[in-house]
C-alpha positions, 0 to 999 in steps of 0.5 A: 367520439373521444374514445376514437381520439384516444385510440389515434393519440395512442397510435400516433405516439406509438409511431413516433417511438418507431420512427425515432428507434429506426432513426437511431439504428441508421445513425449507429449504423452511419457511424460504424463500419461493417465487419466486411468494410473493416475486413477489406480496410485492413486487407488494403492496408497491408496488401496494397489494395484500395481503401476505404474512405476515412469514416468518422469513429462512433463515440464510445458510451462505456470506459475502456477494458483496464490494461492490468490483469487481475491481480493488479486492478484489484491492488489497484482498487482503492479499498473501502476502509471503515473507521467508526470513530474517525470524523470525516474530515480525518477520514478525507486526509487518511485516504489522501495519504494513503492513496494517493500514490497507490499507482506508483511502481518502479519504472513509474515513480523511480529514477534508475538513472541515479543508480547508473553508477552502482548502488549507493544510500545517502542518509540525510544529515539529522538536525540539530535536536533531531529526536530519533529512537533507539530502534531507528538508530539501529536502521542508521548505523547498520546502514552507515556502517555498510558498503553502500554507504555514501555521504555524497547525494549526487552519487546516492541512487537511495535516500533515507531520512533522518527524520524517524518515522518509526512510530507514527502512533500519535499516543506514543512517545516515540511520536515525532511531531511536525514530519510532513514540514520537515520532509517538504523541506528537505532540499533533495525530496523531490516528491519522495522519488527515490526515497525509502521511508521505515515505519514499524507502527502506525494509526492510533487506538482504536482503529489503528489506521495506516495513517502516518501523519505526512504524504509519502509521495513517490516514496518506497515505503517498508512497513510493518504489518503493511495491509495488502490492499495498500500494498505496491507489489515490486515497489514497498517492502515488507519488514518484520515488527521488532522491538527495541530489544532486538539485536543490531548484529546477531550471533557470533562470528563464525556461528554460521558454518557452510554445512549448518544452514540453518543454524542449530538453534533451540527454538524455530519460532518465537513470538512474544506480544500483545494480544489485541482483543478487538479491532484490526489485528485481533483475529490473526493474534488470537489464533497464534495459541494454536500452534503454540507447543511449549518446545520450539515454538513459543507464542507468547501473548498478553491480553493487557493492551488499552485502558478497557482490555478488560472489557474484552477479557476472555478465558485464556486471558489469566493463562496468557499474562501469566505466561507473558509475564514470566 
């Protein structure tokens, strides 16, 4: 007798699930029209035949497709980046900064309309007491010093700070300190639409981070040594690193003649930098030796970069400083 229970509970049960199944194929059904309904829906639009009545959409149960194409989403998608000595809270405030802009491009996050009446840059006036290094002045003076140059803000389609954002390693002495207040008070920053921001390093040791202190808002940033997952193609600008040493104006005048392009030069390639051991950066610098002759092209490089380097010493390092050194 309770064997025959159970068998009708199992029965019932399996029922139920039956009917709550068909159920729900009527109700998808009810809310989707057919591919022939849709076919002569859109036939009666555009023909002038009858239509349809208006049926309520299903709800969809998935996102929609991305409008970008490949190569965008992935630039888009923000990157999972690890920092292993990072708390956090310093981790949260990276990927705000970083991030939060990563959409902006040139018709999203550019005024073109201050640019109606040529191509002019505005440098903003420095404060009193302003620290700026030798390297960001040179950015400065090359700037004032060309056509493009206004000191007229309602007629700049460009802005660029005086605030020297060069160096945003906070062990550096180039290290500015309180940017983030200085730049939301600038009267014209209007969320750093139409602004160009330079940085040439950024991060501290030893992550070396792309965390520059401040949000860049709409801001074009030209970096150095930018990653490519942070990147906004048609928006930032990739520069070359160059040291302080490094000439405002090169060559002579008249050294580039019409039928010496390129120049005539010794070398083709010259390189001379630290050599990180570990870390971000370690794996591209310690392949330079490869191509390295001795002739035209030069790669020099030193092992000596953090208070442990020697740590991390292989056996090309000895060679390495030697050659660096000379």
């Amino acid at each position: 007798m309770q064997a025959k229970k159970r068998y009708l509970l199992v029965s019932l049960g399996a029922c139920l699930l039956l009917l709550a199944y068909l159920w729900g194929l009527q109700i998808g059904e009810f809310h989707q029209p057919s591919h022939q309904q849709l076919y002569a829906a859109a036939h009666g639009a555009h023909g002038g035949g009858s239509r349809l009545p208006r049926q309520r959409w299903a709800e969809w149960g998935h996102s929609l497709g991305t409008y970008l194409d490949g190569v965008e989403q992935e630039e888009d998608r923000s990157p999972v980046v690890i920092h292993q000595h990072s708390s956090p809270r310093e981790r949260r405030e990276i990927r705000n900064n970083i991030y939060k802009s990563r959409r902006c491009r040139m018709d999203t996050c550019f005024d073109f309309a201050r640019c109606e009446r040529g191509f002019k840059v505005y440098l903003y006036p420095p404060a009193n007491g302003e620290k700026i290094s030798e390297s960001y002045q040179k950015i400065l003076t090359a700037i004032e010093d060309s056509r493009f140059y206004t000191t007229d803000p309602q007629e700049a389609c460009l802005f660029v700070l005086s605030i020297d954002t060069l160096d945003r390693d906070q062990l550096s002495a180039q290290y500015v300190h309180n940017v983030k207040a200085k730049i939301q008070s600038l009267p014209l920053w209007n969320e750093g639409r139409n602004h160009l921001i330079f940085n040439l390093y950024s991060g501290t040791w030893p992550d070396y981070t792309e965390e520059l202190g401040f949000d860049i808002g709409q801001a074009m940033l030209a970096k150095a040594s930018i990653d490519m997952d942070n990147f906004r193609p048609h928006f930032d600008v990739s520069i070359p690193l160059f040291s302080k040493d490094h000439a405002q104006k090169g060559g002579d005048k008249g050294y580039l003649t019409l039928n010496n392009v390129p120049p005539s030069r010794k070398y083709l390639l010259v390189f001379k930098g630290k050599r990180y051991l570990t870390g971000i950066g370690s794996e591209t610098r310690n392949a330079l030796y490869h191509i390295h002759n001795g002739d035209d092209i030069i790669l020099l490089t030193t092992c000596k970069h953090g208070k442990d380097w020697e740590k991390h010493k292989d056996g090309r390092c000895d060679r390495d400083n030697e050659e660096y050194s000379k």
